[in-house]
C-alpha positions in Angstrom: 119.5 95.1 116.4 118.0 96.6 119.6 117.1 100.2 119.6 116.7 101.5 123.0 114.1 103.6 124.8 114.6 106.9 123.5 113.1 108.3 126.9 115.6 110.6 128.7 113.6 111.3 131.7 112.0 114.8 130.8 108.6 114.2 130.3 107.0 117.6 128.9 105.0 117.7 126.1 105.1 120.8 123.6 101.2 122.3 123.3 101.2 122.5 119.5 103.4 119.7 118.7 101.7 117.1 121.1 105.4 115.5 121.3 107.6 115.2 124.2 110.3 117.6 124.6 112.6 115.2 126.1 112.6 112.2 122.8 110.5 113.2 120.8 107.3 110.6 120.9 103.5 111.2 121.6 101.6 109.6 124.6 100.8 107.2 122.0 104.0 106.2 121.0 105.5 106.3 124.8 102.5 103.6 125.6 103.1 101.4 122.0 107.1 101.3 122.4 107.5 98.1 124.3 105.2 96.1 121.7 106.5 97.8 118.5 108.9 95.5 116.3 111.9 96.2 115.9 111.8 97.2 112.5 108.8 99.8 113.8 111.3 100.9 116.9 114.1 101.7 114.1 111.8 103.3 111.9 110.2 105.9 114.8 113.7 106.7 115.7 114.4 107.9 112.4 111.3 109.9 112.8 112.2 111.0 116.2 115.5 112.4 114.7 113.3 115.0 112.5 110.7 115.9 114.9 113.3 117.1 117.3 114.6 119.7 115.0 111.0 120.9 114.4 110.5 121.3 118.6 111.4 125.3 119.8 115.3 124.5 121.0 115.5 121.2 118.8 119.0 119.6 118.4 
């Protein structure tokens, strides 16, 4: 199964959070995502799923 870039082209990162508004990830996990498995893309999506709702304006 291929999970795809989650990016959607926004780019900011929240202060406190240290994640991207736009998906989600931190500079870390924007750098790692073309070497993660997929079994590690699958399960940061998941994770990407909660830390949107904790974001100011989350989904």
């Amino acid at each position: 199964m291929k999970i795809e870039d989650p990016c959607t082209d926004i780019c900011q990162f929240d202060p406190r959070k240290k994640w991207c508004v736009g998906c989600g990830r931190t500079t870390a996990e924007i750098k790692a995502w073309r070497k993660m498995s997929p079994f590690h893309r699958a399960a940061l999506a998941k994770e990407l799923r909660r830390r949107m709702t904790r974001l100011p304006g989350g989904q």
